[in-house]
N, C-alpha and C positions, 0 to 999 in steps of 0.2 A: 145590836138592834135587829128586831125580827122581818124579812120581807118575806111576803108570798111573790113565788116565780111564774106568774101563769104563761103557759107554751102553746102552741100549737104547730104539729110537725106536719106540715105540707106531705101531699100523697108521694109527690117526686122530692128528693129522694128516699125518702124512707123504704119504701116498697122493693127498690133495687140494692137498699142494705139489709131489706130483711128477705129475700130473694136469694145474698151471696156469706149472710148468716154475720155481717157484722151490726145491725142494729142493737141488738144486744149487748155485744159485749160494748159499743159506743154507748148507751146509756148508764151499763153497770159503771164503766169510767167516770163517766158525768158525774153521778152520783155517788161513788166513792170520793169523787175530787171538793164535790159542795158540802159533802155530809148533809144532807138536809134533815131536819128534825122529824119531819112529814112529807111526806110524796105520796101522791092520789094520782091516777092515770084515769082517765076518760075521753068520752069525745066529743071534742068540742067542733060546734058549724062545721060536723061531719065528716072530721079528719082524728088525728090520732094528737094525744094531747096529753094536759095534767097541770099538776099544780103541787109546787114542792114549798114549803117554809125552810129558810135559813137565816142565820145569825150571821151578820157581817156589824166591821166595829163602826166602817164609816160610807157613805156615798161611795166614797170613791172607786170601793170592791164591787158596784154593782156591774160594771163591765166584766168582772173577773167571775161573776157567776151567768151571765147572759152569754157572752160569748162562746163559750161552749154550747150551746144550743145553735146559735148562728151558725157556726162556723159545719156542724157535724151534720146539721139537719136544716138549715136557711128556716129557722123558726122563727115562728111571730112570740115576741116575748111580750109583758104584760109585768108591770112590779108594784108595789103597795108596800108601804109602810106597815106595821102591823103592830098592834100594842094589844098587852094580855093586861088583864081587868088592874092586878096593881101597877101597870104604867098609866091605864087611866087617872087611879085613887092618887099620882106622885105630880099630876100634871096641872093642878093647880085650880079647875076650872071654878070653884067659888070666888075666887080674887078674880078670876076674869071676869067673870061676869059682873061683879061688883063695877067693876076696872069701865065695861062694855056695856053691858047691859044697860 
């Protein structure tokens, strides 16, 4: 299943590992360890930030891709569900609606 990771990296500490030159490689880490499909960096309410898509098989790896952001940068994380247009077409919503509506 596909989630979007959205982050945002607090001024402290980031500032003081990119100051002593390990932001970098603590992100290039991150991102080797998630593989993410997609990674987009911007700035979000004026801090430093982004938003990666990754494939996990269940819930229960969502800790296992958030907590490296916690732990490296005390990030605010953000996660979503994500469905590409044939997971929509597989999800059934005429019977629901029938079912619901």
């Amino acid at each position: 299943m596909r989630v979007i990771l959205n982050f945002e990296l607090p001024i402290e500490p980031f500032n003081s590992m990119l100051r002593d030159g390990k932001a970098g490689p603590a992100i290039q880490a991150i991102m080797e360890e998630l593989k993410p499909e997609a990674a987009y960096f911007y700035a979000p309410s004026g801090c430093r930030g982004g938003m990666m898509v990754v494939n996990i098989d269940n819930a229960s790896q969502i800790p296992s891709i958030a907590e490296p952001l916690f732990l490296k940068f005390n990030a605010k994380i953000d996660t979503q569900v994500l469905m590409v247009p044939e997971d929509l077409a597989k999800a059934g919503l005429d019977e629901i609606g029938k079912k619901w509506g």
